[in-house]
C-alpha positions in Angstrom: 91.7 161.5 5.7 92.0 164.7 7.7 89.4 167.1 9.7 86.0 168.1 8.6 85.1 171.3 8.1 81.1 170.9 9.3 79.3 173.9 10.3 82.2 176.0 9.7 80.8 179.3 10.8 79.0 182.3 8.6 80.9 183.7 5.6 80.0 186.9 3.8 80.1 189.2 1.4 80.5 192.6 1.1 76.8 193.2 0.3 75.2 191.8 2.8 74.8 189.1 5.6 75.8 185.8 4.8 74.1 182.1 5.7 76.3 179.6 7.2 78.1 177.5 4.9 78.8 173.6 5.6 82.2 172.1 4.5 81.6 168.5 3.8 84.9 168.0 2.9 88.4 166.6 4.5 91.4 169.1 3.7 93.2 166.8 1.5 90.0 167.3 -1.4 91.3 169.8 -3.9 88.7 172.7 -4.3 89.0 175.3 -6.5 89.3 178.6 -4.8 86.8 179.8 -7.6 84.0 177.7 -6.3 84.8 178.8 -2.8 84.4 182.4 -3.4 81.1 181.2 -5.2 79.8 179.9 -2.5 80.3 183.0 -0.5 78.2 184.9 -3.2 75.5 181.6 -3.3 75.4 182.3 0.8 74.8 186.0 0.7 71.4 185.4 -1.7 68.2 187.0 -0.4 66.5 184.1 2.0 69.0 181.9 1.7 69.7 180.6 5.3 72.4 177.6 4.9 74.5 176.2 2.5 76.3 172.9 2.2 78.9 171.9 -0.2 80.1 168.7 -1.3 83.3 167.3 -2.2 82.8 167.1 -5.8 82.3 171.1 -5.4 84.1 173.1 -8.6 82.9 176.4 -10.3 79.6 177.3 -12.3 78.3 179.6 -14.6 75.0 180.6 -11.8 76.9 179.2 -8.7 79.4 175.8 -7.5 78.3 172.6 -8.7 77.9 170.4 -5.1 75.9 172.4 -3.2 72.4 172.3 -1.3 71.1 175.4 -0.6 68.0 176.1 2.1 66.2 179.6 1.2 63.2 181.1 2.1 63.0 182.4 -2.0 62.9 180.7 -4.4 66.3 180.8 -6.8 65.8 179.1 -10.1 69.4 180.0 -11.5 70.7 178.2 -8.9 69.3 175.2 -10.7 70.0 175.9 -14.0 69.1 174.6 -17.2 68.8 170.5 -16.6 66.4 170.8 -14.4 65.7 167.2 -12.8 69.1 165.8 -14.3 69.8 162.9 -12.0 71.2 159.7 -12.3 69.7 156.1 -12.1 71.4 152.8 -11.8 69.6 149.6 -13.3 70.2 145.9 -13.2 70.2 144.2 -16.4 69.2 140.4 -16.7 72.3 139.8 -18.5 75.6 137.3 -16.6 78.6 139.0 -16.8 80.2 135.5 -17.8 78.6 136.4 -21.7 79.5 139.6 -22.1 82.0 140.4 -25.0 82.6 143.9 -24.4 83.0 144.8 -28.5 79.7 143.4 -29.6 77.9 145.2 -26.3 79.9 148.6 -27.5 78.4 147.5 -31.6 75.1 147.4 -29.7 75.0 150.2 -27.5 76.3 152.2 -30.5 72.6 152.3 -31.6 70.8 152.4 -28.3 68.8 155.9 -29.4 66.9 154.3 -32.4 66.3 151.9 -30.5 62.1 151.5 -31.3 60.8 149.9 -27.9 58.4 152.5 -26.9 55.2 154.7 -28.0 56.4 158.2 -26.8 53.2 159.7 -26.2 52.1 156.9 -24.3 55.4 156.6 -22.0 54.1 160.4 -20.9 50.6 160.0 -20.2 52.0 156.7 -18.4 53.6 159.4 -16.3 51.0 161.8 -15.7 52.3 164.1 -18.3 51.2 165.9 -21.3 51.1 163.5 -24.3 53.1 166.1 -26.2 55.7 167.2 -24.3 58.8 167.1 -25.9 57.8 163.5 -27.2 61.2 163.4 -29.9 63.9 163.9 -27.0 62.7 161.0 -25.0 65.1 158.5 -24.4 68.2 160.5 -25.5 70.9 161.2 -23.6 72.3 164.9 -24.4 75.6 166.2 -24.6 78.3 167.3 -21.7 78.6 164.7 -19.1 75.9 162.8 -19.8 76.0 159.1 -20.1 74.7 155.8 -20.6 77.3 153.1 -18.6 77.1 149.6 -19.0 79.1 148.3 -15.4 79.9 145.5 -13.6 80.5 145.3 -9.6 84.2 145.5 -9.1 84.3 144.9 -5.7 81.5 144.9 -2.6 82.8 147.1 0.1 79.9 146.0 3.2 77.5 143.2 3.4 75.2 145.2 2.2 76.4 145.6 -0.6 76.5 141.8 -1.1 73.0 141.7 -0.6 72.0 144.6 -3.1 74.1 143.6 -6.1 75.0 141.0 -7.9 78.7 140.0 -9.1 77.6 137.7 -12.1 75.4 140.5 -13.5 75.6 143.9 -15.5 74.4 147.3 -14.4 73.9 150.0 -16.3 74.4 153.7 -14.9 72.0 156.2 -16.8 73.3 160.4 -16.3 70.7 162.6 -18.4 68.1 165.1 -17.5 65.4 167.3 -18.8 66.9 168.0 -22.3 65.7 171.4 -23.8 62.2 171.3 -22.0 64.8 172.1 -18.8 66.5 175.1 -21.2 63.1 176.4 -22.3 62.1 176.9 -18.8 65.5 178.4 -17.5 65.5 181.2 -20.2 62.4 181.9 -19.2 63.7 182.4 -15.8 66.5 184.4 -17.4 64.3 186.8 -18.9 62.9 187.8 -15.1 65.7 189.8 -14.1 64.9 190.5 -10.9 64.2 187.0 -10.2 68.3 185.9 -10.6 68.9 189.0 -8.8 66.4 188.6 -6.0 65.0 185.3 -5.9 61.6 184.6 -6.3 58.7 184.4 -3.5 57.7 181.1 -3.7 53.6 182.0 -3.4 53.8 184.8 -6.1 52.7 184.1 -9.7 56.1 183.6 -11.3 57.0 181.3 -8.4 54.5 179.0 -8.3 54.5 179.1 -12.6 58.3 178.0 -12.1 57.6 175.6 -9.5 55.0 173.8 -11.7 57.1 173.8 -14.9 60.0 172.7 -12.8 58.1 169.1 -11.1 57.3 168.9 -15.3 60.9 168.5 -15.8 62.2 166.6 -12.7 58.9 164.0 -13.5 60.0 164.2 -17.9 64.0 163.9 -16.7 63.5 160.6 -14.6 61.0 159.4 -17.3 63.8 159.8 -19.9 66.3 158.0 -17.7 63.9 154.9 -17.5 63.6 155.1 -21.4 67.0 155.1 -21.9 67.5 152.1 -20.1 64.9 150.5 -21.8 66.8 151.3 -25.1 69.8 150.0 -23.7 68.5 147.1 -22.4 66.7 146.4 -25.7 69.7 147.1 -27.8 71.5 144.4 -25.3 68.5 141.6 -25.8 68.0 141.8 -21.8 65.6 142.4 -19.4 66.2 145.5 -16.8 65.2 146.5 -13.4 65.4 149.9 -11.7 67.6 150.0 -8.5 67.8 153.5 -7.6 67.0 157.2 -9.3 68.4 160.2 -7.7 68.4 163.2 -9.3 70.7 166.5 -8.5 69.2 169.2 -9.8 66.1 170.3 -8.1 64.1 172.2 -5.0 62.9 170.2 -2.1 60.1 171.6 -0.2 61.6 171.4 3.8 59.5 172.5 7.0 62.6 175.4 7.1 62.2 176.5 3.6 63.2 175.1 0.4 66.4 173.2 -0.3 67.9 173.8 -4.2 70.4 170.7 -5.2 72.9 171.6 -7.6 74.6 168.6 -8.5 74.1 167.8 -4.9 72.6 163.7 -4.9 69.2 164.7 -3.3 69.2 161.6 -0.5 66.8 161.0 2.8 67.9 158.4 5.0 68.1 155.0 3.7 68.3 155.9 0.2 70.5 154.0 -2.7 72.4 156.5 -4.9 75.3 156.1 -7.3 78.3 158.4 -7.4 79.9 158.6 -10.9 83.6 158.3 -11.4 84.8 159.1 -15.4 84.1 156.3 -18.0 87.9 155.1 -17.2 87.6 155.3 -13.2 85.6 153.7 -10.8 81.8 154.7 -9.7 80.5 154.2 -6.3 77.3 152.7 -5.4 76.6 154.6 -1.3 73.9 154.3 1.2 72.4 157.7 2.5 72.9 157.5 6.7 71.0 160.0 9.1 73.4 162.4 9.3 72.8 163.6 5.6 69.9 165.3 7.4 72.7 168.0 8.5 74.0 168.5 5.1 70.3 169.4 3.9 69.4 165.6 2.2 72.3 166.4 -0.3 75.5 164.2 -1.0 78.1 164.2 -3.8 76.6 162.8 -6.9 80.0 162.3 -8.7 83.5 162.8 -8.8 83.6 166.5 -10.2 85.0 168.4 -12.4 88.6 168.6 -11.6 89.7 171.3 -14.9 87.4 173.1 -16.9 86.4 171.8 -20.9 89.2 174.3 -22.4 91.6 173.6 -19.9 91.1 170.1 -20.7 92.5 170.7 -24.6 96.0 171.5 -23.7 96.4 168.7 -21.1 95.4 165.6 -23.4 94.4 164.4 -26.8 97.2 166.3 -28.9 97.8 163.6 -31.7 96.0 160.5 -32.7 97.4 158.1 -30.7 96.5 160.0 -27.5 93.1 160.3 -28.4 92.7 156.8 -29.2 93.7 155.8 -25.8 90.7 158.3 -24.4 88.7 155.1 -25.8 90.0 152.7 -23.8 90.1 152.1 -20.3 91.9 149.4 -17.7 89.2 146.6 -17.4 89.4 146.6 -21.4 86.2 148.9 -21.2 85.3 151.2 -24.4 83.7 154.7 -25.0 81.2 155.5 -27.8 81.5 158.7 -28.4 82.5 160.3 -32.4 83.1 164.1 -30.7 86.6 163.9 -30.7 86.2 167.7 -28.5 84.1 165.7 -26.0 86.5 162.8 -26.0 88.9 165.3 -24.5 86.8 167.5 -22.8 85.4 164.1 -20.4 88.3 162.4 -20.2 89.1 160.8 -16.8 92.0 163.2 -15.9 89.5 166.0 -16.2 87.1 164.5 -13.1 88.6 164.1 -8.7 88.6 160.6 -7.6 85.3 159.3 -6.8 87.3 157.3 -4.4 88.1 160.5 -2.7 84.7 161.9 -2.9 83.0 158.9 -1.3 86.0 158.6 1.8 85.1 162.4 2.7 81.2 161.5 2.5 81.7 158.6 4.8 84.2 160.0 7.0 81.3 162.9 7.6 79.2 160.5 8.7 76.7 161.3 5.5 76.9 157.9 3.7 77.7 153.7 3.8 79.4 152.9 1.0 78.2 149.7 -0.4 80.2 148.4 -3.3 82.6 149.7 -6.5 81.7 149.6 -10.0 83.8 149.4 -13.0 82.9 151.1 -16.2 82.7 148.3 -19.2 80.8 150.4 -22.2 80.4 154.2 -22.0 77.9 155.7 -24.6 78.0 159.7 -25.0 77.3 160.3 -28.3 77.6 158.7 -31.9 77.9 160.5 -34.9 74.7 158.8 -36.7 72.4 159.2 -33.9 69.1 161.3 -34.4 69.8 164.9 -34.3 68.5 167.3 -31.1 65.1 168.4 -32.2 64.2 169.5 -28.3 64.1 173.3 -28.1 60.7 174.2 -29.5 58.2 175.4 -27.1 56.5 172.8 -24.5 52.8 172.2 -25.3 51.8 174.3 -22.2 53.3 177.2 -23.4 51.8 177.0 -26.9 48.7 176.8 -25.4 49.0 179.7 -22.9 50.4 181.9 -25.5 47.2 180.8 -28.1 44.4 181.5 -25.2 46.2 185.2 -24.9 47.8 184.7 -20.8 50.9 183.4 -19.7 51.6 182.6 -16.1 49.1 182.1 -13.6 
């Protein structure tokens, strides 16, 4: 698979000095030279001492996606919007031996009105405010996100033999903080000076950022869990977390603080899937010691091979095209009644996870453990209740009625 590119020496701007920047990826993974010249820029941030970068690396709008990044400041940008988007992985009490994929797909159709929870009592369940954006729990968003019914396709170590099960369905859940995430990134965006500058993480706007941000990584993984609940409900089955990694967060670390972009955040030991495209193959890895040296990030998918417009001249231009975006080679289906999303996700459009996971383990960051195939995709369905998530968050209201804002 080629030469790593580890510790590859400092790059730099013209503005000022630059942190080191990690290549954790062989030569034969195509990288946009975009992203690379990102990073350079990401690197030359104020406090910002190392950065890593993952093979599933491509451009952003703030900075790459597949990168960790250790600072001394605080950059919230560098984040984004979905703050806390993560994926988890669940097994489903359900034998792969009954599945008939088109009445799962009628199922999982409806898998947002799904009624199996009390909303405000899933958040004071976990430790957060009873009204925080109660009406987007359980939904999955827009973009990438997903809700992937699986199966194992094949077990690549013993380990994975031990962890999953080949006579039973998984289910892959990709959200993240809906629009209590964008309500807190535009107010970041309204501090100038802090996407200019970063913030210090013991002044008032930092630690206000740092405590709306834990809101949304804690409300993102809540919403995962309830998605899977709907899923599971919508399937008549029984589920059972097995992993939840999210991507897009800070890590406190004894050096400073680590920022994962669509970087997996891992420690040693951990479980995380790597997401293919609804008609490729995910990846279920084991985090080894050495992801230590690449700041506790790995890939958390393929990546983003073209951009959304690009991805409208390449396929989809009549019908029949478009029909076949629906399909995949296990006989696997995708819900999803955007035909611009239909295009703008379709497999071409994403690396090979295959790819992605050969250049983690050949750089000694993860195991791989076994290969899952995608069986029923939900992204979005035309009757499903309509985003009512960007009103203020209850804290806000509150600060704003007692006359303060951050503290």
């Amino acid at each position: 698979m080629g030469n790593f590119i580890r510790g590859s020496g400092p790059s730099s701007s013209c503005a000022a000095p630059a942190a080191n920047i990690q290549h954790c990826f062989s030569p034969q993974t195509w990288i946009e030279g975009a992203a690379l010249e990102q990073l350079k820029t990401v690197a030359a941030l104020p406090g910002v001492t190392s950065v890593a970068a993952f093979p599933d690396l491509h451009p952003g709008k703030y900075g790459p996606t597949g990168i960790a990044v250790l600072s001394k400041r605080l950059h919230p940008q560098l984040i984004g919007n979905d703050i806390g988007c993560g994926m988890s992985m669940f097994e489903l009490d359900l034998p792969l031996r009954k599945l008939r994929i088109d009445k799962a797909a009628e199922r999982l159709r409806q898998i947002e009105a799904e009624d199996v929870f009390d909303p405000a009592e899933a958040l004071a369940g976990s430790n957060l405010p009873r009204d925080l954006y109660p009406e987007a729990l359980g939904t999955i968003g827009g973009g990438n996100h997903f809700c992937e019914l699986q199966a194992v396709d094949q077990t690549i170590t013993a380990a994975g033999e031990s962890l999953l099960d080949r006579q039973r369905l998984y289910l892959l859940v990709h959200s993240g903080s809906r629009g209590l995430g964008a309500f807190v990134f535009g107010q970041m965006l309204d501090l100038q000076s802090a996407i200019a500058a970063g913030l210090e993480p013991d002044s008032a706007d930092g630690i206000h950022w740092r405590r709306q941000h834990d809101l949304c990584v804690a409300w993102a993984s809540l919403n995962r869990r309830l998605i899977a609940e709907r899923a599971a409900s919508a399937l008549r089955s029984a589920v059972r977390l097995v992993t939840d990694i999210p991507h897009n967060l800070v890590r406190d670390r004894g050096d400073g603080l680590v920022h994962h972009k669509g970087s997996a955040a891992v420690s040693a030991g951990d479980i995380a899937p790597i997401a293919g495209s609804r008609a490729s193959l995910s990846y279920v890895v084991q985090a080894l010691d050495g992801s230590g040296s690449s700041l506790g990030g790995i890939s958390h998918g393929a990546g983003r091979k073209y951009d959304r417009a690009t991805m409208h001249g390449r396929v989809g231009r009549n019908r029949s095209e478009r029909d076949a975006l629906l399909r995949n080679a296990w006989g696997g289906q995708l819900i999803c009644d955007d035909r611009n999303l239909v295009i703008e996700e379709a497999a071409s459009a994403y690396k090979d996870a295959g790819q992605v996971v050969g250049d983690l383990s050949e750089a000694a960051l993860v195991v791989p453990l076994a290969a899952m195939k995608p069986l029923v995709t939900y992204k979005k369905a035309v009757e499903g209740p309509p985003d009512r998530t960007r009103k203020k968050p209850s804290w806000e209201r509150a600060e704003r009625r007692a006359g303060h804002g951050r503290d």
